[in-house]
Every structure is written in structure tokens, then in C-alpha cells.
NUZA-699989 format. One record per residue (C-alpha): residue in one letter; y, z, x. Coordinates in pm, whole numbers, plus 50000, padded with zeros to 5 digits. Layout:
% residues N
aYZX
...
***
This chain:
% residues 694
x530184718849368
x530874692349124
x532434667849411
x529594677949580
x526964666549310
x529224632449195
x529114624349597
x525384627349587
x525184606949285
x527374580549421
x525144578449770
x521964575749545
x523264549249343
x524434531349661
x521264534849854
x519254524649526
x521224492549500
x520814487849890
x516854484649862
x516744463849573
x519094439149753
x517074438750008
x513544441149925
x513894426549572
x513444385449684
x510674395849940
x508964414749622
x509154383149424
x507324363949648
x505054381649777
x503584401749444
x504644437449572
x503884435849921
x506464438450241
x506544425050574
x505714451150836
x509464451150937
x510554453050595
x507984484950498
x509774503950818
x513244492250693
x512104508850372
x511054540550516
x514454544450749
x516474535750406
x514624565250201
x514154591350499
x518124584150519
x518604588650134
x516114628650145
x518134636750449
x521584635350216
x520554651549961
x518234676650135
x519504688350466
x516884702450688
x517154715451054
x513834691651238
x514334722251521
x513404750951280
x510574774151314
x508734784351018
x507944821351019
x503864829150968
x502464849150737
x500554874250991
x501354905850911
x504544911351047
x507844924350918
x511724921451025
x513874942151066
x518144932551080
x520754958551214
x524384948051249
x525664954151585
x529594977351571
x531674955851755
x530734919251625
x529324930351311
x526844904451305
x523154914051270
x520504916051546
x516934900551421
x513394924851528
x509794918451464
x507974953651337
x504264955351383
x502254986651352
x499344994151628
x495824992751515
x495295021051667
x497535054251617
x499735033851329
x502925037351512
x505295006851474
x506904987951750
x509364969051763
x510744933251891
x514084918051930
x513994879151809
x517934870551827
x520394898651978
x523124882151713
x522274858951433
x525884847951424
x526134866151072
x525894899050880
x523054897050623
x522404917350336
x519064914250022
x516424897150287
x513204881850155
x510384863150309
x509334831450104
x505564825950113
x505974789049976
x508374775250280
x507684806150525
x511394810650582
x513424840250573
x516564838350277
x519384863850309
x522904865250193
x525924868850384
x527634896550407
x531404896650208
x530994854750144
x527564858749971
x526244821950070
x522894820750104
x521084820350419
x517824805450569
x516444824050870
x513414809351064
x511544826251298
x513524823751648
x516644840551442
x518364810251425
x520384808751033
x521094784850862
x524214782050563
x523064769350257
x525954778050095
x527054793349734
x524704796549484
x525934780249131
x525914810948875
x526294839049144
x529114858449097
x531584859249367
x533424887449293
x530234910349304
x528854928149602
x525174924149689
x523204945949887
x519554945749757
x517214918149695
x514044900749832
x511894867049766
x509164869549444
x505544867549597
x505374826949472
x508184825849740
x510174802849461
x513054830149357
x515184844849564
x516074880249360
x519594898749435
x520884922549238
x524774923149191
x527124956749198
x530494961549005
x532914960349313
x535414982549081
x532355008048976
x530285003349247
x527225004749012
x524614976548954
x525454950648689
x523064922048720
x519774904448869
x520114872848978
x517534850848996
x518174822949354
x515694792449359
x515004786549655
x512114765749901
x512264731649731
x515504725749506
x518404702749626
x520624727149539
x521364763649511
x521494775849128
x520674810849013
x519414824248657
x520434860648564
x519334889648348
x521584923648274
x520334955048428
x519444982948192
x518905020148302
x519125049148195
x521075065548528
x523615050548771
x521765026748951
x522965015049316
x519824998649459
x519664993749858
x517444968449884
x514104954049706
x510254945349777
x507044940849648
x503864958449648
x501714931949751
x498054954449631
x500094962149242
x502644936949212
x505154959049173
x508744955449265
x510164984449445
x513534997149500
x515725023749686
x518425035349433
x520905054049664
x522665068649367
x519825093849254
x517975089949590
x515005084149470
x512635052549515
x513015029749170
x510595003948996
x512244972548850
x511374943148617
x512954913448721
x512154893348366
x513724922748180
x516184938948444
x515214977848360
x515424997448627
x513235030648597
x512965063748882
x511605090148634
x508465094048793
x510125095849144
x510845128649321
x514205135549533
x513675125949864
x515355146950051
x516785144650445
x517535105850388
x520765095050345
x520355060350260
x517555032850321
x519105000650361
x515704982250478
x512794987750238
x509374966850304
x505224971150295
x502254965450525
x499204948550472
x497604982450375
x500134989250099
x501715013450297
x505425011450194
x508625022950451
x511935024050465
x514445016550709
x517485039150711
x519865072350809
x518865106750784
x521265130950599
x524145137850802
x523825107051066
x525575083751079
x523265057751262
x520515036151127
x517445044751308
x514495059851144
x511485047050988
x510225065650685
x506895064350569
x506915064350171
x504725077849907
x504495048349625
x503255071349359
x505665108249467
x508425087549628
x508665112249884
x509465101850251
x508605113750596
x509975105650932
x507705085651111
x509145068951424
x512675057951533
x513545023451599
x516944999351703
x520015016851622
x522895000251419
x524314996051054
x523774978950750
x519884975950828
x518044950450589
x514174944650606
x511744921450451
x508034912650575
x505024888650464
x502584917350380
x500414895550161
x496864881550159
x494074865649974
x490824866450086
x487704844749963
x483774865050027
x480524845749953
x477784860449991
x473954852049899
x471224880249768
x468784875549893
x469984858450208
x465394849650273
x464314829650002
x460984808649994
x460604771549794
x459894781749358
x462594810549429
x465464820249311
x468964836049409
x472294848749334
x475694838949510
x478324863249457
x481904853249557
x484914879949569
x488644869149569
x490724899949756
x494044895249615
x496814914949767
x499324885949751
x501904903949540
x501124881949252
x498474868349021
x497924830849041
x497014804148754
x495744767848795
x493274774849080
x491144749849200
x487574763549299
x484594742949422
x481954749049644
x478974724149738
x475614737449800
x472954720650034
x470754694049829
x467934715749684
x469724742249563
x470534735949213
x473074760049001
x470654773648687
x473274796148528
x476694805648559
x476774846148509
x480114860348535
x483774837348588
x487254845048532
x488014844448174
x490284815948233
x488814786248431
x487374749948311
x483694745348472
x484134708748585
x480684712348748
x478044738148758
x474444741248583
x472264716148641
x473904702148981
x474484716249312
x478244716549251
x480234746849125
x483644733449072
x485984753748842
x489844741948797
x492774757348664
x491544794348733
x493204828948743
x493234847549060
x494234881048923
x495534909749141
x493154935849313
x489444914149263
x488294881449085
x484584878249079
x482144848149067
x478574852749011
x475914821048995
x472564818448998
x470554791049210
x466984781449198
x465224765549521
x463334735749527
x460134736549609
x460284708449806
x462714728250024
x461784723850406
x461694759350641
x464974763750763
x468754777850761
x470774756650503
x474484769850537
x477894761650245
x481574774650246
x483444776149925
x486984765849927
x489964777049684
x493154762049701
x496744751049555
x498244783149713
x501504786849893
x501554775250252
x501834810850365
x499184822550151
x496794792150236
x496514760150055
x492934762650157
x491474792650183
x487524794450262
x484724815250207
x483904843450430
x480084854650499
x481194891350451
x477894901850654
x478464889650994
x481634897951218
x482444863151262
x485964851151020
x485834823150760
x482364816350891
x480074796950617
x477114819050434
x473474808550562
x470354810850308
x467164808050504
x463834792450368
x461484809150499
x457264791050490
x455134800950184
x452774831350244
x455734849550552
x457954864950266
x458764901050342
x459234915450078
x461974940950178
x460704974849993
x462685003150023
x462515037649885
x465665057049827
x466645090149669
x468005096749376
x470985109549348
x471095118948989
x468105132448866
x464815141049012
x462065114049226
x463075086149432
x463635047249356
x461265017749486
x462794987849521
x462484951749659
x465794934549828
x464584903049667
x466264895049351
x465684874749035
x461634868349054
x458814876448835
x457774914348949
x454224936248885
x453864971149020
x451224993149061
x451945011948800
x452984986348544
x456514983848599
x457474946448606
x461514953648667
x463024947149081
x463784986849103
x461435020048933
x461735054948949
x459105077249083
x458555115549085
x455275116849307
x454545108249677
x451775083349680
x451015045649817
x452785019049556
x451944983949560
x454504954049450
x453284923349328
x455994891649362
x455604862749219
x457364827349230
x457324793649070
x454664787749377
x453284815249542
x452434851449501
x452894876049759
x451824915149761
x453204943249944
x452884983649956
x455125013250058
x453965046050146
x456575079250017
x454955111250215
x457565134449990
x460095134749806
x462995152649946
x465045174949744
x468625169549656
x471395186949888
x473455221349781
x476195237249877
x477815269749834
x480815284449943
x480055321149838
x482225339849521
x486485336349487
x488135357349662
x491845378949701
x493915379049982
x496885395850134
x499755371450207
x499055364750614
x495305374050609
x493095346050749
x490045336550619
x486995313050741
x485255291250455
x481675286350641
x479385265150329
x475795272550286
x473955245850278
x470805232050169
x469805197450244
x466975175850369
x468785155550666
x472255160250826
x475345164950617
x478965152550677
x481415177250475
x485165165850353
x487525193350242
x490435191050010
x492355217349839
x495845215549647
x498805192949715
x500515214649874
x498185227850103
x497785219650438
x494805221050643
x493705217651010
x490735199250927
x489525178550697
x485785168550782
x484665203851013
x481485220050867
x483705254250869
x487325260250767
x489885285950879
x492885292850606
x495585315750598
x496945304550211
x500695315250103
x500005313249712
x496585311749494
x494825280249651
x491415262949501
x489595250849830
x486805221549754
x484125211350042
x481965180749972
x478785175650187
x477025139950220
x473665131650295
x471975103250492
x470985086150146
x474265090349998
x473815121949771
x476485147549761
x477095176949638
x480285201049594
x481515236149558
x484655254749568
x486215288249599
x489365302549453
x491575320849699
x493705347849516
x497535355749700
x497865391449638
x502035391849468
x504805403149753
x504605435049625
x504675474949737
x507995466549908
x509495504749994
x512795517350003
x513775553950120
x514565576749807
x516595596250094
x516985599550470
x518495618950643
x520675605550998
x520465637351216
x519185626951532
x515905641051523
x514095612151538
x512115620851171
x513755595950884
x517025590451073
x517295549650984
x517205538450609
x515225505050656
x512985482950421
x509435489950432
x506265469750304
x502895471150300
x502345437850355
x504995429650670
x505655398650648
x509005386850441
x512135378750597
x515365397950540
x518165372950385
x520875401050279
x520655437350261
x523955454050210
x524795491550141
x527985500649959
x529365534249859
x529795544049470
x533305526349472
x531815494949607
x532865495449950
x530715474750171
x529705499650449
x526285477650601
x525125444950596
x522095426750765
x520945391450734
x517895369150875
x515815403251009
x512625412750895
x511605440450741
x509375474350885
x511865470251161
x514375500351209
x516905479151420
x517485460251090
x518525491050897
x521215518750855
x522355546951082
x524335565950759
x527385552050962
x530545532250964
x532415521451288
x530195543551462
x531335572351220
x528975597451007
x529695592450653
x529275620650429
x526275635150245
x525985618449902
x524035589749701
x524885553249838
x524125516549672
x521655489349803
x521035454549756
x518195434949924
x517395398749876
x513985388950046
x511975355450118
x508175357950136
x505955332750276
x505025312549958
x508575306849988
x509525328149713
x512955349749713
x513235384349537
x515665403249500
x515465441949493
x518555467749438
x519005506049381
x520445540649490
x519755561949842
x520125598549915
x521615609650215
x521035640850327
x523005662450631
***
């Protein structure tokens, strides 16, 4: 590395001296300017000089942001990894799967996606050099990191959301257990140099792999160790799984990586197989995974995706305005990029004769360059927090404004390339993307004036209301606010005034429905098995939509069916929430009550005499429905002279004759055990003494 840098150092002092040779006389003479021939001379020295000391492949393929995620499987007999595309369907959710580059001509291990160059890094496998992947599959060797430890193994890691640090997390090759996060830069740096930071846990860590929850932020891990998904800081190295559960069935989960939905899978083995082929949906919050599909088979799987976004909304209430009027634009930042973002430049230029009056709400940190006053809302070095940044602004309207459809796109920018340098507005009311949002200026004396009555669904009487916003307002009954409450049917007039014009308008409520009910009848007990059928009463004054729930782990057959069928195992709460065409809802529930596995009956005596009355000595129960896992009989020195396992019980084939090796054993009192499983998936265990009579 150090020959490396003093060669570097050597070629930029050489090419340095080179131009000023060359150009320096030309310079002199002509105050600063070149010849044509000389200015391409220039550019062929210094494209030479960035191609030294930053080698780049002019044939590679940068991989897009879109959604997608990869998938890398090493292939048993060369070992090197195969490169697939994963994309879910719109439809059903299912992924599928697409095979970029059969062999990469390595075996990679930690791979991340970098949103700032839209590459793929990975190490290699055993050497540990760093590798860029674009998006045909083809690698290329960057070489060893300075400050990477060679003599460590690496098998997690993944790219930060800024897509400037490439994190890998080192393992003790004597201990096996993880030591150390390293911290790669990568995307823009001449060379290869990585920053580290102990790990500290409290439980043998031995991560799989790493990735971020582009919605929270979050960085995720699979620690094989405890098997059990992990959270990790990367500034402070801890390493936490405490709110985890086990998940059980996986053996390991070598690929670990998110969709745009926040949905977050794994790629890995089930217990006891040995190949790499199933996709695991995971439960962020439980850490529990389920199968979900299979995909390519092979080993030492690795996965890494793009899952982020960042959306820009503008939208304009009301979207009708006449001249003397007013307005408010509201604009909504979507982050799900992984990562807040500082120094944001914001501007967006409205058409002449709308002028900003007031700014109302802004990210706490942001410098208003231009705003009130102007036509111009231009904020710089903003936050873009995770989740939803809000701008709201109000604008008057000239009232020299001409009728007509006056249309402006905001713009936000200095994002990584993957993100969007530039990402524009979106009119979040029509279908059409990143198209600009239209106000319309409608004539004096057309205005409609967009009443609407609604219920209420808190309280009693209904809410009037005008869609037009920010204007001088005079009801009928006194009320000078944009919204009132009324408890009466009746005619209501609104009175709407501008900086022009006034306009009038009424509304006619015939009644005032009443709010919906819903009742789903007293609790209730149960015997384990019995079915029941939930069927609501309800109340309401239009059609209903009903969503059931009931306790986590509960299953049940339907979810939005205005009757439910249940056949609980153990005391269940059951919820039903009904919705009306306004919005109102209301909810009930009902507490199911499992009666306890008990009344189980064993024989004080029979009696094994061939008359077909009390010949078998068999477990009874009033309830018929537990399984059998052991029931043994022994005689009063402890000789085993029955056993039956996995039977059920008020079945005489599953209990004793009074015989051993099809001989009659004699009249006297024998010993029983009996362990049984009920369908809560409870076990009990039940023992005691048996007369037998001749």
C-alpha cells in the first residue's frame, strides 16, 4: 500500500510538472487562455492523470434503484457465486427470481447496494478484498482495504443508506464470535481505508449478514448464534436481540434484505437441510419467520437490495380559486430512504400572481432564502427526516389574475444519484407520476362553493362545511368559521366573501342520521372443539363493512365477513368493527371462555372376562378430544406390563386387555400413568391405581 501511494505521488508530481512545461509560456502570453489544441492537450493530460489514480471500468453498468433486490449463491463445484434479481409480483406477493451472471468469477460474502454510485460492494470470500459488482454481474477487485483485518473472517455487512460506508463486521477466526465493525468508504475515495468500532453485547454474537430498514432506519441483523434477528448501532457497535423471539425451523440466513413496503426476508436453510433455498418472510417487531417461497439452490447465499425512496407531494386546497382569494399549498416529503438527510435544497416557483403571504409550518431546520412577499419559496440546508417532512404556505391571488389553469412543480435536491438528485413534486390527486399541481382561476360570480354536510362521528348533529379554505365566512346562523356543527335538519345558507366579490350558497340536511351500533350478544363458555358463529347486530343508517381481530394467536378464516365461525382452543377475546359510508365506526366484542381439559375418567376397576361389559381398561373423557402421548400400566413391583403411545382416548383399541403376551394376569390392584396433549396444546399428566377383578 505504501509503494502503492509513493507511486501515485510520484505520477502526480510528474504529470503536474508536465502541464506547467507545457502550458506555462502559452499562459504568459496569452493572459490565461489556450489554443484550442492546447485546451484538448490539457484535457487528455488530466483525464490521463484521474484514470491513475482512480481506475474505473467505462463498460460498467450502474445498478438502478427500482425496487429490486439480489440475491448471490455459490455454486459446489467452482465455489464461485451465481448473481439473481428478486422482485415480488404486484399481485399475490410471491417473489421471482432472475439469474444476472451464472458465475461472478468469485465467492462473495457482506453485500450492500450503494445509493450514491448505484453499485453493488461485496467482499471476497477467504482474501477479503473488496469488490464492486454492477448490474450485468460483472466484479470488479478493488483490492484490500487499509485498517481491515486480514486475519478475521467476514460474513455480514451491507452499504449505510448515504451509500458512502461500506459496513462489515469482523469474527475471531480462533472463537468464531464477532469482534469488530468496520467501517469501508466506499463510492468516491481513491483508495480503500476503513474506520472501526468494538462490538459490545451482552450474548455471543455471530451475525450472518446486515441491512437496513429503509421506513425506521434501523440496521438489522441475523445473529446465528442465538437465532434470533438482532438490531445494531454501527456508531457504537452494540449489538442487542432481547426483544427478538427464537425463530425456530431456520438453520441459518445467510442473505438478509427489505422491500419497498418494509417487509423484511431472509435468505437461508431450514433446520436440518443442508441447501440454501428458502425465502422467509420476517416479522421486524417478533422476529419470527415463515416460509414463504423457495428460490435458486446453493451455499453461502448473500443478499442486498435498493429498497429505498423519497417521494415529494404538492398539493393545493382549494385547487378553484377566484382573483382577491386565497389558498394553501401543502407539500409532503415520504421518506423511506433508510436515512434522514441534512442540507436540502428546496425551491419551488409559483406562476406570477400568486404571491407567498405566510409561511405556516417548515422543518425546524431550514434557512428561508425566499418566501413571503414573492412568488418564490426557496428553503436551503433543510432536514428531510424519516417517515414525513411537511411544508405548509399560504398564497394570496391577484386580482388581476386572468381565468385560467396556472400549473408549478417543486423540486428538492442534493440527494444521492439513486435516491434522485432532483426529485419533483407530485400532484397526489391525479394518477399521472411527477406531474405538476394545477390551481384554476375560475371568473368572478361562477365560484361553487363546495358545501358539504357530513356526520359526526363523535358526538351528536352533523358538520357543514365549505371545501374552500382561508376566506372571510358568514352563516346563517352566525357562525363565521369554514366548518359548524348542527343538531337540526333545516336549509343553511353560507355567505363567502373575498378581497373582491361575495358569493352565497345554501345546503339542504332532510335528517340527521344516527350513529352506527354494534353488538355481538353476552361472553360466552365453550367446550374445547365446540364451534361457534359470531353473527353482530347491527344498527346503522347506510351499509357497513366489518373487520375482525381477536388475539395473537388466533387464527381466523376471515377477516372482513359480516359473520364469523370459531372453534377457539383457549379463552379468546373476539373484536368486530363495522364502518359506515361517512366514516363512523363502532365496535364490540365477546369473550369466549375454553372450558379446562377436565372430567378425564379412568376405571376404578374392570374386569377382562369376555363378556363384553367393562372388559378393556381405557381412558375416558367427557370432552373426546386429547391425544394419547404415553399410557403405561405396571404391576406393584414396577414391571411394565402395557404401553400405548400417539392414540386417542374413548377408544378401547388404545387400552388394556388385563394381559401380558396374550396371558391373563391375576386378580389384584395394578399402576397407571397417562400423559395427555389437549388441543390448546397443553400436556397433563394423570397417574393412579386399577382394580382388576376375575
Amino acid at each position: 500500500m505504501n509503494c502503492w501511494r509513493r507511486l501515485n505521488q510520484s505520477v502526480f508530481v510528474e504529470v503536474k510538472r508536465t502541464l506547467s512545461l507545457r502550458f506555462g509560456r502559452q499562459e504568459k502570453i496569452n493572459g490565461g487562455s489556450f489554443r484550442r489544441e492546447n485546451r484538448y492537450g490539457a484535457l487528455l493530460a488530466a483525464s490521463f492523470f484521474f484514470l491513475i489514480l482512480f481506475p474505473q471500468d467505462i463498460s460498467a453498468q450502474p445498478v438502478p434503484c427500482d425496487g429490486a433486490s439480489f440475491l448471490f449463491t455459490a455454486d459446489s463445484e467452482t465455489g464461485n457465486s451465481s448473481m439473481h434479481r428478486v422482485r415480488f409480483d404486484s399481485g399475490n406477493g410471491r417473489p421471482y427470481f432472475e439469474t444476472i451472471k451464472a458465475n461472478i468469477g468469485y465467492r462473495v460474502a457482506a453485500a450492500g447496494y450503494s445509493t450514491f454510485d448505484q453499485y453493488i460492494y461485496a467482499l471476497v470470500e477467504s482474501t477479503w478484498e473488496v469488490l464492486r459488482i454492477d448490474d450485468a454481474g460483472n466484479a470488479v477487485n478493488l483490492g484490500f482495504p487499509e485498517g481491515l483485518e486480514p486475519d478475521m473472517t467476514y460474513k455480514a455487512g451491507t452499504v449505510s443508506p448515504s451509500g458512502r460506508r461500506f459496513l462489515v463486521i469482523g469474527r475471531d477466526a480462533n472463537t468464531g464470535l464477532d469482534e469488530t465493525l468496520f467501517s469501508i468508504a466506499v463510492g468516491s475515495s481513491s483508495r480503500l481505508s476503513a474506520g472501526r468500532v468494538s462490538i459490545s453485547n451482552d450474548f455471543q454474537a455471530k451475525l450472518e449478514d446486515l441491512t437496513y430498514d429503509p421506513w425506521r432506519g434501523v440496521l438489522y441483523g441475523y445473529d446465528r448464534s442465538s437465532k434470533k434477528l438482532a438490531q445494531v448501532n454501527w456508531l457504537s457497535g452494540a449489538i442487542t436481540n432481547f426483544r427478538s423471539q427464537l425463530m425456530t425451523g431456520v438453520e441459518h440466513l445467510g442473505g438478509l434484505f427489505f422491500d419497498r413496503n418494509g417487509q423484511l426476508y431472509g435468505y437461508g436453510a431450514a433446520t436440518g437441510s443442508g441447501e440454501e433455498v428458502t425465502i422467509y418472510r420476517i416479522d421486524k417487531l417478533t422476529g419470527l419467520a415463515t416460509k414463504w417461497e423457495t428460490g435458486p439452490s446453493g451455499r453461502f447465499s448473500d443478499a442486498c437490495g435498493c429498497p429505498y425512496t423519497l417521494r415529494s407531494f404538492k398539493r393545493a386546497i382549494p385547487s378553484k380559486v377566484v382573483p382577491c382569494s386565497e389558498l394553501l399549498l401543502r407539500y409532503e416529503f415520504i421518506n423511506q430512504a433508510g436515512s434522514s438527510y441534512s442540507y436540502k435544497d428546496f425551491r419551488d416557483t409559483l406562476p406570477m400572481g400568486f404571491t407567498i403571504t405566510r409561511i405556516l409550518e417548515k422543518p425546524s431546520l431550514g434557512i428561508v432564502m425566499s418566501g413571503p412577499g414573492t412568488n418564490i419559496l426557496h428553503i436551503s440546508e433543510m432536514d428531510v427526516l424519516l417517515d414525513t417532512t411537511r411544508i405548509l404556505v399560504r398564497v394570496a391571488v391577484d386580482e388581476t389574475m386572468s381565468p385560467g389553469v396556472y400549473s408549478s412543480q417543486a423540486r428538492l435536491s442534493d440527494f444521492p444519484p439513486a435516491i434522485g438528485t432532483g426529485i419533483l413534486s407530485d400532484d397526489p390527486l391525479t394518477p399521472t407520476p411527477l406531474d405538476p399541481t394545477p390551481v384554476e382561476v375560475l371568473e368572478q360570480g361562477v365560484l361553487d362553493l363546495g358545501l358539504e354536510a357530513t356526520r359526526r362521528c363523535r358526538g351528536d348533529g352533523m358538520i357543514l362545511s365549505t371545501s374552500l379554505a382561508n376566506q372571510q365566512y358568514r352563516w346563517s346562523t352566525g357562525d363565521t368559521t369554514q366548518q359548524m356543527i348542527i343538531t337540526e335538519p333545516g336549509t343553511y345558507r353560507l355567505t363567502l366573501t373575498t378581497g373582491c366579490a361575495s358569493f352565497e350558497e345554501s345546503i339542504r340536511v332532510a335528517s340527521i342520521p344516527p350513529l352506527p351500533t354494534v353488538d355481538l350478544g353476552p361472553d360466552r363458555e365453550l367446550r374445547i372443539g365446540d364451534p361457534v358463529s359470531l353473527q353482530p347486530l347491527v344498527e346503522a343508517s347506510s351499509a357497513v363493512s366489518y373487520q375482525w381481530s381477536a388475539g395473537p394467536d388466533s387464527l381466523l378464516n376471515c377477516t372482513d365477513c359480516n359473520s364469523l365461525s370459531v372453534s377457539p382452543p383457549a379463552n379468546t377475546t373476539y373484536y368486530v368493527t363495522i364502518s359506515d359510508d361517512s366514516g363512523c365506526t363502532a365496535t364490540d366484542s365477546v369473550a369466549i371462555t375454553v372450558l379446562p381439559p377436565e372430567s378425564m375418567f379412568f376405571p376404578s376397576a374392570f374386569s377382562p372376562d369376555g363378556d363384553g361389559i367393562n372388559d378393556i381398561f381405557y381412558i375416558q373423557g367427557i370432552l373426546g378430544s386429547a391425544i394419547i402421548r404415553s399410557f403405561r400400566v405396571f404391576d406393584r413391583w414396577g414391571n411394565l406390563l402395557f404401553e400405548r403411545r400417539n392414540g386417542d382416548i374413548n377408544d378401547e383399541k388404545n387400552g388394556w386387555d388385563g394381559r401380558i403376551r396374550e396371558q391373563a394376569v391375576p386378580a389384584g390392584v395394578y399402576l397407571y400413568t397417562a400423559e395427555l396433549e389437549f388441543p390448546d396444546g397443553t400436556s397433563r399428566t394423570f397417574s393412579g391405581d386399577v382394580l382388576l377383578l376375575k
